[in-house]
Structures are given as C-alpha cells and as structure tokens.
N, C-alpha and C positions, 0 to 999 in steps of 0.2 A: 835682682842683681845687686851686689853690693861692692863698692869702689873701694880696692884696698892700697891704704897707703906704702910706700915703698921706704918710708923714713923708720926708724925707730921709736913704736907705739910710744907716746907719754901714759905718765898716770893720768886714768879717768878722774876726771873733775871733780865728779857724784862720790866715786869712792876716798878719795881725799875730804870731803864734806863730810861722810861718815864715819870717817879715824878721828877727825877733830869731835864730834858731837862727843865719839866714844869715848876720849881721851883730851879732856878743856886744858888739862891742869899739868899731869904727867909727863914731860915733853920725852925722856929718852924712849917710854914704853909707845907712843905715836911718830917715834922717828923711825924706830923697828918696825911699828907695821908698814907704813910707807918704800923704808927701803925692801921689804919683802915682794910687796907689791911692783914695784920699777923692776927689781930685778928679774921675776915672771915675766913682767913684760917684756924686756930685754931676751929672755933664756927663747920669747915665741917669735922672736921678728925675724929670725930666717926661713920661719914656715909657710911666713906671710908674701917673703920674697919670691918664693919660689914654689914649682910642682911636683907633691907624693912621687914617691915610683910606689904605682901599682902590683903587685903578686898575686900571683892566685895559679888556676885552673885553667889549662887551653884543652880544648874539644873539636877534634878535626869533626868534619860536618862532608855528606855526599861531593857537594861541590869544591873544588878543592879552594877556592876564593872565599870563603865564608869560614867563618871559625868562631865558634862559641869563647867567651871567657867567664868565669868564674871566681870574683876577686876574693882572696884570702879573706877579707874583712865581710865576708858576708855574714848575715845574721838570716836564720831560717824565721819566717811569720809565723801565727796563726791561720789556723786553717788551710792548708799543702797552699799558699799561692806566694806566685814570685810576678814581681814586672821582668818585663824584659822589653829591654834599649835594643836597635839596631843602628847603628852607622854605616854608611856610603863614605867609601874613598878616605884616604888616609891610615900611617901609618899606627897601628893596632897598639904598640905600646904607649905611643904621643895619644892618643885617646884613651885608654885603660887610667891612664896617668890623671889626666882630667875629669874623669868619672870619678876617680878616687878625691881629688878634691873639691870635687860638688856634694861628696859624701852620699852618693848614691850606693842606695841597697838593690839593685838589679842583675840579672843575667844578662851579659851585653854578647851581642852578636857582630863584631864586623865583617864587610864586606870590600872585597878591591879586587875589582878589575885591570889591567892594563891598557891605556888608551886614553882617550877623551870622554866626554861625555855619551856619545854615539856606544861605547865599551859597557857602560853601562845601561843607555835607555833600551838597545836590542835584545838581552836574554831578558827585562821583564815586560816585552810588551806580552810574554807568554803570563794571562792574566791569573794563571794559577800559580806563578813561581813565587811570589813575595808569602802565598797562603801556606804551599808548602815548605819556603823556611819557616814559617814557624813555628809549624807542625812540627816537623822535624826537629829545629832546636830544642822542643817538650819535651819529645820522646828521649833524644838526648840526653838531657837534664833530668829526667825519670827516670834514667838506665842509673847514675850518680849512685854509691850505697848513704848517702847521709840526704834524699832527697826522697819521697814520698813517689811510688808510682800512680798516685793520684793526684800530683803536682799540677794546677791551673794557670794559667797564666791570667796576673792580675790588667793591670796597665800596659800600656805598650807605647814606648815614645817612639822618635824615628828623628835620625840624623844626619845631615849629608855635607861634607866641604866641598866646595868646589864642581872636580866634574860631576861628583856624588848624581846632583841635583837629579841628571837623567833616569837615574834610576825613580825618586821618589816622583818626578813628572808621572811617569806611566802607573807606579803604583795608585796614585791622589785620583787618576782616574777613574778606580773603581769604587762605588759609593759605599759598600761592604767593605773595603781596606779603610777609607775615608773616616766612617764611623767607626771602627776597632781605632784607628790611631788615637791614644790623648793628647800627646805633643806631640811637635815639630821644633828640630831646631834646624833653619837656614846659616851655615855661617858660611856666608860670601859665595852664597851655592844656589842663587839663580841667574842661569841668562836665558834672552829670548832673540829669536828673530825679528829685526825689523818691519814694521810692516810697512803699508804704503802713506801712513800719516805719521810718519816716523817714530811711535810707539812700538811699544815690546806687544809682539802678534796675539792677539784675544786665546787662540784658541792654544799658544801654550802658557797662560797665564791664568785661564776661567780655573781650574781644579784649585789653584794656589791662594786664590782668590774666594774661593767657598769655603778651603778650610781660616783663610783669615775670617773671615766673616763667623763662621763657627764660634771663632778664636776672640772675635769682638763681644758677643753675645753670651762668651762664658762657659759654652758648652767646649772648648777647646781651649790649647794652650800651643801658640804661633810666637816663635822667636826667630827673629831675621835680624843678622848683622850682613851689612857690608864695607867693603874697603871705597876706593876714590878709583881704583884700575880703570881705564881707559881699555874698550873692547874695539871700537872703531868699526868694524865691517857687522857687528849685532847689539845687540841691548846689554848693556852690563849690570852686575850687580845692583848698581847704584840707580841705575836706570827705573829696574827692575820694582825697586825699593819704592821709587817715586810713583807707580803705577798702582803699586799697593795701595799706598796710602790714597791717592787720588779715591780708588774703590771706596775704600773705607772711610771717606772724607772726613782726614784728621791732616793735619799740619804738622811738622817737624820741631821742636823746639830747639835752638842754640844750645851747646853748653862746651865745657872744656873740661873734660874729664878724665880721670885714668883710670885704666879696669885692672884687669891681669894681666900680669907680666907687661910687656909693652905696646899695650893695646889703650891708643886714644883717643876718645871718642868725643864728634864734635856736634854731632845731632842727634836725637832723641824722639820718638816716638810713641802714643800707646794707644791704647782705644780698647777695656777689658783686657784679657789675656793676648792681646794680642803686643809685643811690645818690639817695635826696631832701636835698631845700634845704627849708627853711623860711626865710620871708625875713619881717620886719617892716614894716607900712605895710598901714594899710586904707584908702587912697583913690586914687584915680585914676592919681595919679603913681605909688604903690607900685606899682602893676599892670604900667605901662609900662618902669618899671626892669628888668621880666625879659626888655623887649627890647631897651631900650640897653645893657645889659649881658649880653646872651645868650653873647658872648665865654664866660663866667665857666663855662658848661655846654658849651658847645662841645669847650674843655680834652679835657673826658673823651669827646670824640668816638673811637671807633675806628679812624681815618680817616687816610691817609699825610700828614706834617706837612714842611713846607718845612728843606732840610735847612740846617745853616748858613753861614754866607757865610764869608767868607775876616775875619782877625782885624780888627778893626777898628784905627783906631790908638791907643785909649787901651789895649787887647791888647798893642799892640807898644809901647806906652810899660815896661808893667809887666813882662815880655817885658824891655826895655831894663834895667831898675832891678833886676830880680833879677838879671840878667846880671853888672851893675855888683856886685853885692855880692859876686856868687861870686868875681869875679875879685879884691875886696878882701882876700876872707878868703886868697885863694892869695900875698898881697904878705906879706912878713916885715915884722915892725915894726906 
C-alpha cells in the first residue's frame, strides 16, 4: 500500500540533485529542466486526488446478480491465462473504478445480492456455487472473439465489503475454494457472533483464521481493513480485527496516516502477507469509505497489473530537457 498525498507533488529532491550535476554552470538551460519537471508534476496531481472511471465490457452471467466485467485497458498474456477478481457486495462501477486504479490486469466478477449478510451467506452454503461461478465466468470469457477458447484461469483473488463477508464465510469453508484463492481483501467486511466470553464465536472466525495464517506464512495474501463502527448486539469489524491478530500473535502499531481518498488510518498491522488497516470514522460514511476506496487494498492484491503504456509526453519533455543539458555541458565555454 502506498500513502498518497493530497497536496500538490514537489519536485523530487533526487531529481533536482541530478539537473544540478547535469548542469554546474549553465543556469537558464537547468532552470528549463526544473520547470519542465514541476510542471509534469502539477499536469499529474489530479489523478492522484482522485479515482479512474473504469470502461470496458459487461457480461450478463446465469444468475442475474453476478456480472463479469472486462476493463477496456486489458492487456491479453502469454500463454491463454487471465486472473480473475471476484467481489461481494457493492456498487460494480465504485469497484471497476478501484480495480482500474490498482492497475489491475484481471477479469473481475461482481456480485450483489439484496439484504444483509444472511442475502449472501444462504445461496453459498450450496458448496458447489462459488465453483460454478467460475467455471462459468471461463466459459464466458472463452465465448469473447479476442480471447482464446483455451483461456485458464491464472490467480484468483476474492473481495467482500461489508455484508459481502457472508458470502466469502461459507466459501473459506471449503479447503479446495481455500487453496484456489490467492488473496483476500476484507474491507470492513467481517462480523461475528458473540460468544459466551465475549469474543467473536471460534466457529465463524476458524476459516478466516487459516486463510490468515496461510497469509502469515507467505503462501497467501490476507488484507483486512476496518473502520471504528460500533455493532453493539455482535462483533464488529474492529472486533474482528483484534481476534485476528491475537491468532497470529502480532500487535498493532500506532500511526497517522492517509490512504486514498479520505480514508485515515490510525493502526497498522502485518505478519508476512498478511497485512491490516485500522481506519478512523464510526458512522456510516466511515464504513462506506472502505468501498469507495477499496483501490487502497487492492494495491496489495497478488494479481497481474497492466503493464506500462509508452511515455507519455510530459516523459518526453524531461527526456527533451536532460538531453538539452547533456549536450550543454559537452559545448566549451
């Protein structure tokens, strides 16, 4: 994960170090590279403010709640394989959007029910529905004319806000879904029942718990944010969070930080791949920021990432202006 600021980038320190080496003596021709520099950085700090809108491809799917997407900015691999993302709960655009600023190169799948959590843990305690989405989503994706009918599926992450969770509970259950997943991202998307020692109840926390462990050990990739929300009658988030860690006997570290968009985050966790967010905010809107800005956990998805385009031209400006200088220092006089 990386913290972006919301101020207007400076010139990097390193790169200013480097116009002076290039340029001791010259001062208009290292004033030009400099201001070429600031103003690239200026031309990018509204991209840093804020989130892509994603385009692409939608693919109605059996179920009418499930729907493939297919971002315009995909790029086809070697050898027919594609990851493919799922998401639980939340609005498909507010996440295509996020995908696309994690710069993820997958076929993402969401899914949303109506209801609470119960909306989603009921259609998958049927332990064959999570297999045949996505089977389904292949064939899908294989039916595509710019996609290989012997298209694999490489990685496979899994993502849930909120009530999401119920769904991924019943899936973590089965050790063949377990081991096919590479990541998880939790954002603010576990609760449990109390039990009678006022913990969040062993037996819906053990799956969550072995894929963290997985996730400690390296063979997995486990991202848990959550907010401060107050659940009062069960385990919340935060609860949740603390239960984890206890398992994984690691301790939270302090800090004061800002992620994306307006997401603050005040603790810190990690132990291998396994890494938690503590975010700030107990009310509603706090809860929803872990899906406007699920981007911010995506990051650390395991997952093939779109590779880079050709330079752009504030590239080829800077490109231009150290050119210029080299060629200064080579002039006598």
């Amino acid at each position: 994960m990386t913290f972006r600021p919301a101020a207007i980038p400076m010139v990097d320190s390193r790169v200013l170090a480097r116009i002076r080496r290039l340029a001791p003596v010259n001062r208009t021709a290292r004033t030009f590279a400099i201001m070429t520099v600031a103003l690239c950085a200026l031309a990018s700090a509204p991209a840093l403010a804020q989130l892509p809108t994603a385009a692409g491809r939608q693919i109605g799917m059996s179920t009418p709640q499930w729907k493939i997407f297919i971002p315009s900015t995909y790029q086809h691999r070697p050898g027919n394989v594609a990851d493919l993302l799922v998401h639980f709960h939340g609005d498909p655009q507010t996440f295509w959007n996020n995908a696309k600023h994690a710069n993820l190169n997958a076929v993402i799948v969401t899914v949303n029910y109506d209801g609470l959590s119960s909306a989603y843990q009921t259609p998958f305690t049927n332990t064959a529905l999570f297999g045949n989405l996505v089977n389904e989503a292949l064939t899908k994706v294989r039916a595509e004319p710019d996609f290989a009918d012997t298209l694999a599926w490489d990685k496979l992450g899994v993502s849930s806000f909120s009530a999401g969770y119920g769904a991924v509970r019943e899936i973590l259950k089965q050790p063949t879904y377990r081991n096919d997943i590479d990541g998880l991202v939790a954002a603010d998307s576990l609760y449990a029942t109390t039990a009678g020692d006022g913990t969040p109840l062993d037996s819906q926390m053990v799956d969550y718990k072995t894929f963290a462990t997985a996730a400690k050990n390296g063979t997995k990739t486990f991202i848990y944010s959550h907010s401060q929300v107050p659940t009062g009658t069960y385990e919340s988030t935060y609860e949740c969070a603390d239960e984890l860690m206890q398992h994984l006997a690691i301790t939270p570290t302090t800090i004061n930080s800002n992620g994306l968009g307006t997401l603050n985050f005040y603790r810190t966790a990690q132990a291998g791949n396994f890494k938690l967010w503590g975010a700030t905010g107990s009310d509603g809107d706090a809860h929803l920021e872990h899906l406007r800005y699920i981007g911010e956990f995506l990051d650390d998805m395991p997952l093939a990432t779109v590779q880079a385009p050709e330079p752009s031209s504030c590239a080829v400006l800077v490109l231009a202006a150290t050119t210029l200088l080299r060629r200064r220092r080579t002039i006598p006089g």
